[in-house]
C-alpha positions, 0 to 999 in steps of 0.5 A: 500500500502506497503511504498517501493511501494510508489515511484512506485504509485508516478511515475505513477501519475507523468506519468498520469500528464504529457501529451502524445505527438509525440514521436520526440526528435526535438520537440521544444515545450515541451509535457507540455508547457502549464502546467509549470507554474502549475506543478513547483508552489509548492514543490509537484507539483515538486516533481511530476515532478521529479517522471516523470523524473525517470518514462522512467527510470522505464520501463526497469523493463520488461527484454524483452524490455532491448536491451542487455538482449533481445539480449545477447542469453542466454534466448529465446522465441522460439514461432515458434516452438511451433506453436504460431504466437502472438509474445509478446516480439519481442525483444527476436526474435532480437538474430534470425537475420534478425529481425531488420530492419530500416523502423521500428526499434524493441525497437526503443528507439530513437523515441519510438515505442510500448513498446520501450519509447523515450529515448529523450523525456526522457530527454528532461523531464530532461531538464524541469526539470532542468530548473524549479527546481527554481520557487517552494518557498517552495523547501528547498535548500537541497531538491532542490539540490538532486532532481537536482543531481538526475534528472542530473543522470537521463539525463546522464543515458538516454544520455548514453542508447541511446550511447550504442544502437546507438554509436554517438547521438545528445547530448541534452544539453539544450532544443530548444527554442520555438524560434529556426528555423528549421535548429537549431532544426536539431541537427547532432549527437555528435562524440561518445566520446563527448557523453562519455565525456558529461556524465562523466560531468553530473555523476561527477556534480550529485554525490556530491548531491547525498547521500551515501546510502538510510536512508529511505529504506521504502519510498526511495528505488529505488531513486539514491545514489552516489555509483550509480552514481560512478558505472555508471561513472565506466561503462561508462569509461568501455564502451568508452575505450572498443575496439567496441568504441575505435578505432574501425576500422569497424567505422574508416569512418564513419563521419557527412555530414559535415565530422566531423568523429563520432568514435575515429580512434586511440585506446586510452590506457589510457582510461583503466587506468582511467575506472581502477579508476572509478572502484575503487572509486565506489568499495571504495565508496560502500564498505564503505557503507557496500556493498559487496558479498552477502551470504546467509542469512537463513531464519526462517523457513530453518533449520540452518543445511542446507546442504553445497552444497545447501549454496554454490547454494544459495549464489549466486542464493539468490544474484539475488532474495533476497529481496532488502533491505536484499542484501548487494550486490545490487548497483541498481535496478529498482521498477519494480518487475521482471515479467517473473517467470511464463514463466520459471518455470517448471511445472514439478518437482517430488511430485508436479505439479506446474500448473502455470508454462509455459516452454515459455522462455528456456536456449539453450545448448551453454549458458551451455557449458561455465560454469566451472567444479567443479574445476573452470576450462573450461570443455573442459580444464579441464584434469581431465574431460571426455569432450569426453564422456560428452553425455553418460548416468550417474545416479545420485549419493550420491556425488551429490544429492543435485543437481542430484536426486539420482538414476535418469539417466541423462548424464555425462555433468551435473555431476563434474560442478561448483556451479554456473551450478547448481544455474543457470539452470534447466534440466532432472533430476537436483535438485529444491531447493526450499521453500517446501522441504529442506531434506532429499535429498531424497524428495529435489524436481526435475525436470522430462523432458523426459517421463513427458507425462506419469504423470496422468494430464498432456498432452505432450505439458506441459511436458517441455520447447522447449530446456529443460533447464529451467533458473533456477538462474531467480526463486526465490527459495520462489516461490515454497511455502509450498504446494509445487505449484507455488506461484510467489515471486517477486524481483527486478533483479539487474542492478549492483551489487558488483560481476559486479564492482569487475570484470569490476575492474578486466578487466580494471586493465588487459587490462591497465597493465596486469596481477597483484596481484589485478587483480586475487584478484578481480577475486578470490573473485567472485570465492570463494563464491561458493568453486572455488579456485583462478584463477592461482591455478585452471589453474595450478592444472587441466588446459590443458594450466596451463599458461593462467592466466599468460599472459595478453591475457589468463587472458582477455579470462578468466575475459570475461567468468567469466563475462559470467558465474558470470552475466548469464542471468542478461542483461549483456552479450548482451552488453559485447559481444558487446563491447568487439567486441566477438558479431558476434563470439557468437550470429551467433552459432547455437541455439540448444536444447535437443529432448524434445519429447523423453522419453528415455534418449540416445533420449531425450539427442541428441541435435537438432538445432533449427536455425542458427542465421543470423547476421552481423556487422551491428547488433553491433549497432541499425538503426536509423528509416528511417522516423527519417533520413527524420524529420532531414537531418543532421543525417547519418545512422549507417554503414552498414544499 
């Protein structure tokens, strides 16, 4: 077993060593009563325990089972239309509409059901944990302080999750006493800023425990640092003074049975300023450090002469991928390897048939739309850009054939886009970079969607993907080994990493003063990685409206959809369009794809719609279950369920 796998078979003994029970976060009787004595005897018996604190933590590694990831409609799961009625990953269906529902909540992560633990349970663990840490005699102090600061982030996490799905939550303070009645152990929900505020607390009390950084990256990885926990303070002052939280008038009714009212009523300002300085503090902090934007580091086997374009794309596609004791850009991840590379390859690719690839999970077009032109503007204000014509055919050409197979037809909408296009998406014709084959551009491998049925081996229904537009920016571009077939390379696809931070910096300096110097700082350095230039220059040189980042409105416009682009398919947009109140506006768009059966090019590039989402302000935040509203009467439903 490799060392940096060894936290992973700790968490899962420590998961084996504690025991199952009901899934109710009102049980007053810890799961594992009966054993405390056992299991805070000594220093490793405590350590197991610490293992099963972060091992809920731990299964967030599966994309399809994170709330915002699963619904932010940038990955879908159309197995529907392909005739397949085993539904796996239920939560990608949730961007459908009409999914969720309250008798049975999909990802309940209140109560826990299927794949979805309780997020209570959790920290109940955490309360365990905490108030036991004292027993073993053979506990350093030292160790004993940063297995508490660790463990008090760990309840802060879990308190803060459960806010993002469910607004106000009953804060878990402390766990029940064996004594209490039923009434006490009846807990109505906490208003929602007292839920922020709560965990503030905690992040600020975990920190200073905490080190900097790992010393031991081949034992330690994975464990929590103090740039974590500054960077989870910053967005949690993000999330309290974004507009869904703050001020919110759909929730200005909404109240306890006892009336105490559960939302803020008044937007607060100054909650921007101080989410503006927590941003800061982590960027210092994990600056400090030496974290920082991620380029690309050539491997051995890669001639040093690699070809620009292709740098520019693998500095911020390898910014995902790349190993994670080698990426000086990752703040957090999780153990888990990112498991769904198989579901998103294609399997066809010129010169090689790459027989494990499934096509199951596609990228609809409208995701496309919203990345820049190569002059890092949007295409349909770019006035250098044929927007109007963008349908009709092109053939690939020398300017871009390390991103279009030359001679290859295809259509004017994938030629002239920015860097980020062709790192994140896979499409008729586009360029696969990977591990077999680095030049010359003429035998760069590349995708073949339309007319693949006609390759002696394979039939039509594995020809390509429903919407054919593969997620390219989530395959490693070393999964493409040297025999040119499919070989998974895994990684750990990053919770935060610096280009979120200097762009929520970015956002909170906007919204709290408007546009300044830091603020198109911050802002331009995500852009340069990839050859944009500066957000003022671009507008006023190729912009139909050269104005809008001058103007403090304009500028929210473009932070929120250079947030969309830089964070693409990472499990941020279901989130950010959440609290940015912009959710019902994107997600209720028609889903739509390419005609994948055609083998022309003017048939295969008419678009189809697949649905119409149907969704309603009721989806900003989850149901609690209906059998959870009978186990405790002093909770009231989220509005509008």
């Amino acid at each position: 077993m490799k060392k940096n796998n060894i936290i992973i078979a700790l968490m899962a003994v420590a998961f084996a060593f504690s025991t199952a029970g009901c899934k109710k976060y009102l049980d007053i009787v810890p799961q594992n009563v009966g054993t405390l004595e056992y299991a805070f005897r000594n220093r490793n018996e405590a350590e197991k325990y610490l293992f099963t604190c972060y091992n809920t933590l731990q299964q967030r590694s599966n994309m399809v089972n994170d709330p915002w990831f699963a619904t932010g409609g940038e990955l879908i799961l159309p197995q529907e239309f392909l005739g397949q009625t085993n539904l796996t990953a239920p939560g990608l269906q949730l961007v459908k509409g009409g999914v969720q529902n309250k008798d049975n909540p999909v990802l309940d992560y209140w109560d826990g059901s299927g794949s979805a633990p309780s997020y209570f349970d959790a920290i109940r663990r955490c309360n365990t944990f905490l108030e036991n840490v004292d027993r073993p005699i053979d506990l350093d102090n030292f160790e004993k302080e940063r297995w508490t600061a660790e463990v008090k982030f760990l309840k802060a996490y879990y308190h803060f999750f459960l806010a993002k799905m469910y607004g106000p939550i009953p804060l878990m303070r402390e766990n029940i006493p064996v004594t209490a009645n039923t009434e006490e152990t009846r807990r109505p929900r906490d208003p929602v800023d007292s839920v922020f505020n709560y965990v503030v607390q905690l992040l600020d009390e975990a920190a200073p425990g905490l080190p900097v950084q790992i010393d031991n990256p081949e034992q330690e990885l994975g464990r929590i640092t103090r740039v974590i926990a500054l960077s989870l303070k910053a967005e949690v002052l993000v999330a309290q003074a974004s507009p869904l939280f703050n001020g919110n008038p759909d929730y200005a009714g909404v109240k306890n049975k006892d009336g105490a009212s559960l939302f803020s009523a008044v937007a607060d300002h100054t909650l921007w300023e101080k989410a503006a300085q927590a941003c800061k503090d982590a960027i210092d902090l994990a600056e400090s450090a030496g974290l920082g934007l991620y380029t690309y580091i050539i491997p051995p086997n890669v001639p040093a002469s690699l070809s620009e374009p292709l740098v520019k794309e693998m500095n911020f596609r390898a910014a995902i991928t790349e190993a994670w004791d080698k990426n000086k850009e990752l703040v957090w991840a999780l153990n888990g390897s990112f498991g769904w590379q198989q579901q998103m390859f294609p399997k066809l690719v010129s010169g090689a048939v790459v027989t494990r690839g499934q096509n199951t999970i596609a990228c609809p077009f409208g995701v496309t739309d919203l990345f820049y032109s190569k002059n890092g503007v949007p295409i349909e204000e770019d006035k250098t850009w044929d927007y109007t014509n963008r349908f009709t055919a092109a053939t690939g050409d020398a300017d871009h054939e390390f991103y279009i197979k030359k001679g290859y037809e295809t259509i004017k909408n994938n030629f002239d886009r920015e860097v980020r296009y062709y790192a994140s998406f896979g499409f008729d014709g586009g360029i696969w970079f990977g591990n077999a084959v680095y030049s010359p551009a003429s035998s760069l491998l590349s995708i073949q969607g339309k007319g693949a049925s006609s390759i002696s081996g394979v039939s039509n229904a594995e020809s390509g993907n429903v919407f054919g537009i593969w997620p390219k920016k989530l395959c490693n571009y070393l999964t493409v080994n040297d025999t040119k077939s499919y070989s998974a390379s895994g990684y750990r696809l990053p919770l935060i990493r610096m280009a979120d931070l200097y762009l929520l910096y970015a956002e909170c300096l906007n919204e709290a003063g408007g546009p300044t110097d830091d603020v198109y700082h911050y802002l331009d350095i995500v852009r340069a990685r990839t050859g944009l230039k500066g957000v003022v220059e671009s507008w006023a040189d190729y912009s139909n409206n050269p104005g809008k980042p001058l103007t403090k409105d304009g500028l929210r416009q473009i932070i929120h959809r250079e947030r969309r682009i830089e964070l693409c398919m990472e499990g941020k947009a279901g989130w950010d369009l959440r609290r940015w109140k912009e959710y019902l506006e994107v997600a209720t768009r028609p889903i739509q794809g390419w005609t994948v059966s055609q083998t022309t090019t003017g048939a295969y590039y008419q678009l189809t719609t697949f649905y119409v989402p149907s969704l309603s302000v009721k989806d900003y935040l989850w149901p609690i279950s209906s059998n959870e509203l009978l186990v405790n009467q002093n909770l009231v439903q989220n509005p509008y369920w």
